[in-house]
DSSP file (Angstrom, degrees, kcal/mol; ACC not computed):
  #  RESIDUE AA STRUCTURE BP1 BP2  ACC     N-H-->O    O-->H-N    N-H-->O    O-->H-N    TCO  KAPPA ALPHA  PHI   PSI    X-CA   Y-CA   Z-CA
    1    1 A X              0   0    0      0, 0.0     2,-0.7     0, 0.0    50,-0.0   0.000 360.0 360.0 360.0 135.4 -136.6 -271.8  -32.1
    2    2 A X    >   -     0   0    0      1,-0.0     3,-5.5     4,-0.0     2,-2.4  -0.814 360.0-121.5 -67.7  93.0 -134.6 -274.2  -33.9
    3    3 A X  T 3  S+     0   0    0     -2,-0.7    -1,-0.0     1,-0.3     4,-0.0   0.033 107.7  52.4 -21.2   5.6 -134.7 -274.0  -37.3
    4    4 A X  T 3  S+     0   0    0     -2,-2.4    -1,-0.3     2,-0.1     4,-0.2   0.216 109.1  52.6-122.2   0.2 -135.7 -277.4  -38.2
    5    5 A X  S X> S+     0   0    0     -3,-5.5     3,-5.5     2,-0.1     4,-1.0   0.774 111.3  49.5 -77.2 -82.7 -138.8 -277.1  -35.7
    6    6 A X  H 3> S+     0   0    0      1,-0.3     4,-2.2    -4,-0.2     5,-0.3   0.778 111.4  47.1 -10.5 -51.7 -139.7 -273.6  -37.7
    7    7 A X  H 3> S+     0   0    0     -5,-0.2     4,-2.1     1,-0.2    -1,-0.3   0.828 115.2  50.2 -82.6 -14.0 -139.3 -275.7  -41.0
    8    8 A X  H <> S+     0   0    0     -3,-5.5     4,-1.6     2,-0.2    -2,-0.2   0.980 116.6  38.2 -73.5 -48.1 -141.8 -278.7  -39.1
    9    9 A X  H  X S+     0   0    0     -4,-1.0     4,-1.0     2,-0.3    -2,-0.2   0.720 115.3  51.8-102.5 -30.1 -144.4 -276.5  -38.1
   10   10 A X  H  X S+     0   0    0     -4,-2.2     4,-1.1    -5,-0.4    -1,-0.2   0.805 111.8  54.5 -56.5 -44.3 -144.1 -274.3  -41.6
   11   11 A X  H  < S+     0   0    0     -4,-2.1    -2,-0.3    -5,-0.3    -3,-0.2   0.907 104.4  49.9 -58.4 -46.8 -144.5 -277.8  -43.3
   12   12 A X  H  < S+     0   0    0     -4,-1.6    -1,-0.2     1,-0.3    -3,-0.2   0.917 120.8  34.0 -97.0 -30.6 -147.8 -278.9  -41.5
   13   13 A X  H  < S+     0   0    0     -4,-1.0    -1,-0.3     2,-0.0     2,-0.3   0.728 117.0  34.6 -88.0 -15.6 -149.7 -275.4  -42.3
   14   14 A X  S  < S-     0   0    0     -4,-1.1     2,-0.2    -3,-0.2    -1,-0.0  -0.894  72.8-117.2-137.3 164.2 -148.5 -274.3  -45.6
   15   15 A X        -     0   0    0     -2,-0.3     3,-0.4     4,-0.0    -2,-0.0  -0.285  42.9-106.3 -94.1 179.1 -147.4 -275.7  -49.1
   16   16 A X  S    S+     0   0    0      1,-0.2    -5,-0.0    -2,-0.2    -1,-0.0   0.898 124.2  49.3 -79.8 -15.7 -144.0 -275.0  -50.1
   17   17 A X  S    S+     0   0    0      2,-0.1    -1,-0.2     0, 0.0    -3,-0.0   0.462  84.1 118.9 -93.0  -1.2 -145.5 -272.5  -52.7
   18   18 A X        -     0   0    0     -3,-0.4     2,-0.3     1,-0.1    -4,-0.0   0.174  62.9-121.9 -46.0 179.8 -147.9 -270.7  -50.1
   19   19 A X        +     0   0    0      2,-0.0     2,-0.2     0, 0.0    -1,-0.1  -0.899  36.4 165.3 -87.0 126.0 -147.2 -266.8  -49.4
   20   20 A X        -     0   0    0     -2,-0.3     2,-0.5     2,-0.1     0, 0.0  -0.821  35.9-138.0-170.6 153.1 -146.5 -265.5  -46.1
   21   21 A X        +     0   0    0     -2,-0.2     2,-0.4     2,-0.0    -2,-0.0  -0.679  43.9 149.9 -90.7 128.7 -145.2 -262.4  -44.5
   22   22 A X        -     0   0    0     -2,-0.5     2,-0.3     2,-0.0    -2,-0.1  -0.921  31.5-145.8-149.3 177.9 -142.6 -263.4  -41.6
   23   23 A X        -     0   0    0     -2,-0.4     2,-0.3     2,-0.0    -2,-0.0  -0.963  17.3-171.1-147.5 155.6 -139.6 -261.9  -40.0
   24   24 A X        -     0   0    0     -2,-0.3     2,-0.5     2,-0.1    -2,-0.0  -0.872   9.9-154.4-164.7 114.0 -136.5 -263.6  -38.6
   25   25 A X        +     0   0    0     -2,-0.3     2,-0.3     3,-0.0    -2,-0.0  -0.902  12.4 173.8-111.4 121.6 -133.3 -263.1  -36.6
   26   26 A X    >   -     0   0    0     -2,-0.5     3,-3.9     1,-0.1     4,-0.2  -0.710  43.2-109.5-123.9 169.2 -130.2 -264.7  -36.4
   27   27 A X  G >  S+     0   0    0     -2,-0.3     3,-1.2     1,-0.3    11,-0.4   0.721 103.6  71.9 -56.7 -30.7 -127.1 -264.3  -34.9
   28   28 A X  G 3  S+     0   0    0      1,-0.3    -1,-0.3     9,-0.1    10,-0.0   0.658  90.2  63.7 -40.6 -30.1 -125.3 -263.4  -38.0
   29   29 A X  G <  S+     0   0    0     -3,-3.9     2,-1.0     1,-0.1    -1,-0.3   0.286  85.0  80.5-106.7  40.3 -126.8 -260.3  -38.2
   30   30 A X    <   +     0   0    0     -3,-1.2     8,-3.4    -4,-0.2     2,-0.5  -0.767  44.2 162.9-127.6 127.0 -125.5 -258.7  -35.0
   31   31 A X  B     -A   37   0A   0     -2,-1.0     2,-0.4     6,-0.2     6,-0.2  -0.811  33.7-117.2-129.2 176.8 -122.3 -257.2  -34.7
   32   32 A X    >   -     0   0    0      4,-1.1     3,-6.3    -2,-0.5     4,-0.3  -0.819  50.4 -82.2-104.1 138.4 -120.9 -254.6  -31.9
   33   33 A X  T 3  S+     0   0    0     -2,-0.4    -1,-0.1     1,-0.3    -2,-0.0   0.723 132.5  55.0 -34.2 -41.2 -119.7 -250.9  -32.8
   34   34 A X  T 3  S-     0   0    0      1,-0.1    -1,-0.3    -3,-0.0     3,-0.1   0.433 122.2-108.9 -60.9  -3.2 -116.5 -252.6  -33.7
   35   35 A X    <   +     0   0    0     -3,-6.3    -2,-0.1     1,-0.2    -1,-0.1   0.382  63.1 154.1  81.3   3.9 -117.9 -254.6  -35.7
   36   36 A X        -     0   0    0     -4,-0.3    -4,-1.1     1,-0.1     2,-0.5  -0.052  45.7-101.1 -30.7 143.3 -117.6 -257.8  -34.0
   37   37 A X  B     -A   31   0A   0     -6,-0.2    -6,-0.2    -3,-0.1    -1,-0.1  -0.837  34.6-106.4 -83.3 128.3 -119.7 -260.7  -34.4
   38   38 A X        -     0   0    0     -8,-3.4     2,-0.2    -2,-0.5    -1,-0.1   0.154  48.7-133.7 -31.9 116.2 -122.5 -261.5  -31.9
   39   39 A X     >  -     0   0    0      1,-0.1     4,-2.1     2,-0.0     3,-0.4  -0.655  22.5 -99.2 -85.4 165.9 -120.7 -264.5  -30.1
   40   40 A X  H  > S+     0   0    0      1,-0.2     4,-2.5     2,-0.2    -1,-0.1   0.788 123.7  48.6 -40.3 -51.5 -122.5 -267.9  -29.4
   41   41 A X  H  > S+     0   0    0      1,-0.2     4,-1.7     2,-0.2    -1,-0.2   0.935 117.3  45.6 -71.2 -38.7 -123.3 -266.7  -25.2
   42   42 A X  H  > S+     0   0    0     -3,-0.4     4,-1.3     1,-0.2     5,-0.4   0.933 110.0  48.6 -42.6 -48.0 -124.7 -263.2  -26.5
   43   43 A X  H >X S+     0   0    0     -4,-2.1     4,-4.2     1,-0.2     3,-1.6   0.978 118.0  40.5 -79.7 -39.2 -126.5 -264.5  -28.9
   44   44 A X  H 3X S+     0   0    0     -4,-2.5     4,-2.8     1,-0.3    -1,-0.2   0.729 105.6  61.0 -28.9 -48.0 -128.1 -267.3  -26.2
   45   45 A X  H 3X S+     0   0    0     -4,-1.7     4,-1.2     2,-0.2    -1,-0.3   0.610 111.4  44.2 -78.8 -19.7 -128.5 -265.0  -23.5
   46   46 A X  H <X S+     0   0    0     -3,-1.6     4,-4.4    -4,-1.3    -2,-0.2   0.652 110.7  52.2 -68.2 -59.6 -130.9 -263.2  -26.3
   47   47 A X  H  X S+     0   0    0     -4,-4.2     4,-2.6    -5,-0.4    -2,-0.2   0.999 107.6  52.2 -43.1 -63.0 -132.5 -266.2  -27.3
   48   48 A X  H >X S+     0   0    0     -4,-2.8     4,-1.4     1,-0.3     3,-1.2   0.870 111.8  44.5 -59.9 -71.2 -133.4 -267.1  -23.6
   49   49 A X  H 3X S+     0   0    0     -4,-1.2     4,-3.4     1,-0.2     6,-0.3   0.821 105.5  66.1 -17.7 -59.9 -135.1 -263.7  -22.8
   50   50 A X  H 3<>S+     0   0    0     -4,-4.4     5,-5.9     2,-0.2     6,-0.5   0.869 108.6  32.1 -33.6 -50.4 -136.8 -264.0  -26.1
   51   51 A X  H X<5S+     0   0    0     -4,-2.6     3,-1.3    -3,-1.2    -2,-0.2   0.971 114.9  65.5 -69.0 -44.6 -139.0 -267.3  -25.0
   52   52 A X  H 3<5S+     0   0    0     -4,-1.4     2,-0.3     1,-0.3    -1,-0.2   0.929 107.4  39.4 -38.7 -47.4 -139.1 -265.8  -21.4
   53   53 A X  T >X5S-     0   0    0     -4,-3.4     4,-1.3     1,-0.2     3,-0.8   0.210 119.3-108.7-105.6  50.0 -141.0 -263.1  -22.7
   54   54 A X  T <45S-     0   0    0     -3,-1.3     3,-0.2    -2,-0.3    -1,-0.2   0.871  75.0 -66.6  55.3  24.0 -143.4 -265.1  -25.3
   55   55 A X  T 34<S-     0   0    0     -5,-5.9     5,-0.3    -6,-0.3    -1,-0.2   0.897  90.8 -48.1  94.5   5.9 -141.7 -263.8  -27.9
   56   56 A X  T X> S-     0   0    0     -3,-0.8     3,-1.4    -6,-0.5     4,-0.5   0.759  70.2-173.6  69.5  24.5 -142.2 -260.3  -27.9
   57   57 A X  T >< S+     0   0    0     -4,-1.3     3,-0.5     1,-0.2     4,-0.2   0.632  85.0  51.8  12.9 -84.6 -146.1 -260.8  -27.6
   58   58 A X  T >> S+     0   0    0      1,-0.3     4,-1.8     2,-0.2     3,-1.7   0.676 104.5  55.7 -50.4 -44.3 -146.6 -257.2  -28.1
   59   59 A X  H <> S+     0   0    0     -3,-1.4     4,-3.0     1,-0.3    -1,-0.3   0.972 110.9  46.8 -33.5 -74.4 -144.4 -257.0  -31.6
   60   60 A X  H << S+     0   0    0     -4,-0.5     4,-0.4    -3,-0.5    -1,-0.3   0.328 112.1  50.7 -70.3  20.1 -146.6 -259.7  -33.0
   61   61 A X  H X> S+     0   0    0     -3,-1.7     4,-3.0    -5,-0.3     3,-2.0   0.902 110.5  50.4 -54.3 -89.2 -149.8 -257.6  -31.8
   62   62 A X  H 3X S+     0   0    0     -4,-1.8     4,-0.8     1,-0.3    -2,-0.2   0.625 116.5  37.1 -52.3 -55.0 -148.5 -254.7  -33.4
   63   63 A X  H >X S+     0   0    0     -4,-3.0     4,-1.9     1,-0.2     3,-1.7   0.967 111.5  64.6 -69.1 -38.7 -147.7 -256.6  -37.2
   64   64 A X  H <> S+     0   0    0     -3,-2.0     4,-3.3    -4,-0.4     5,-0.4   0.900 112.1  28.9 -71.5 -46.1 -150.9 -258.4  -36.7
   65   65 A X  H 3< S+     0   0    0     -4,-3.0    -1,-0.3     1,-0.2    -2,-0.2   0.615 111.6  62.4 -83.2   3.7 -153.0 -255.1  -36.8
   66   66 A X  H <X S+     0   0    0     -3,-1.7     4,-1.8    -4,-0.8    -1,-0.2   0.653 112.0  44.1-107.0 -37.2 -150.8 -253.3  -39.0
   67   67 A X  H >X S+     0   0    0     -4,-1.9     4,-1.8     1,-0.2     3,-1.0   0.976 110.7  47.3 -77.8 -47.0 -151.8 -256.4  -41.6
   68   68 A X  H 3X S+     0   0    0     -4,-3.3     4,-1.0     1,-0.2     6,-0.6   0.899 109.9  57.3 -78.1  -4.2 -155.2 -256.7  -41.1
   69   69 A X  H 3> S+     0   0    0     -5,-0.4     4,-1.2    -4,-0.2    -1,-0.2   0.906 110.4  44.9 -54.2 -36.9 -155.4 -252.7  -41.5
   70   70 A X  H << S+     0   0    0     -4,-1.8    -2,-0.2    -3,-1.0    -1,-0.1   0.901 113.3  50.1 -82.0 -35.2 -153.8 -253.0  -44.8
   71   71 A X  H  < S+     0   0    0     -4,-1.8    -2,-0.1     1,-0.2    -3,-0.1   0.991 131.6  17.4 -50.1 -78.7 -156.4 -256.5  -46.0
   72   72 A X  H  < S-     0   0    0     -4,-1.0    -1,-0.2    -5,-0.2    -2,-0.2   0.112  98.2-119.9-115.6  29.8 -159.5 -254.4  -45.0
   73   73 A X  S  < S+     0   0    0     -4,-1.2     2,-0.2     2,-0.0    -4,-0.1   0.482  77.4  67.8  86.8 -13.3 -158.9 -250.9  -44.7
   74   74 A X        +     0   0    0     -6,-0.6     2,-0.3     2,-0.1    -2,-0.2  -0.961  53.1  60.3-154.1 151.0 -159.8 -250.5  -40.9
   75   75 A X  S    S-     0   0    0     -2,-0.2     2,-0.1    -6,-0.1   -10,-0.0  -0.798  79.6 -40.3 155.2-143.7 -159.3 -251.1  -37.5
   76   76 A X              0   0    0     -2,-0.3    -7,-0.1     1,-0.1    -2,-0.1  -0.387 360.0 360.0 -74.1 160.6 -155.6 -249.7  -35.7
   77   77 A X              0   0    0     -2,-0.1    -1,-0.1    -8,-0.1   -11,-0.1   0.143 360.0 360.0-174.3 360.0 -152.7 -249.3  -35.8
């Protein structure tokens, strides 16, 4: 996702003073045991898997019940 869609779609649900727990990665933070930096086709070829696969469904499963366990105290996780 392209950060100024992310900031469109953050705008239409929330105020700029809302709360919210979210997580985020960008290319900056990947480097190679050598310390490299991710280059632009790495980082793409990463992207592109990502949407193929929705997005890691199962990840946002996995936070989603891990929050509402912590709100009300019950269910999985």
């Amino acid at each position: 996702m392209k950060v100024s869609e992310a900031i469109k779609v953050l705008s239409e649900f929330y105020k700029p003073d809302d709360e919210l727990c979210m997580s985020w990665w960008g290319k900056e933070l990947f480097y190679d045991a050598d310390n490299n930096p991710c280059t632009d086709e790495q980082w793409q070829r990463a992207v592109d898997d990502f949407d193929e696969n929705e997005g890691y469904e199962h990840i946002n499963t996995k936070i989603w019940e891990i929050l509402n366990y912590v709100i009300y105290e019950k269910g999985d996780f």
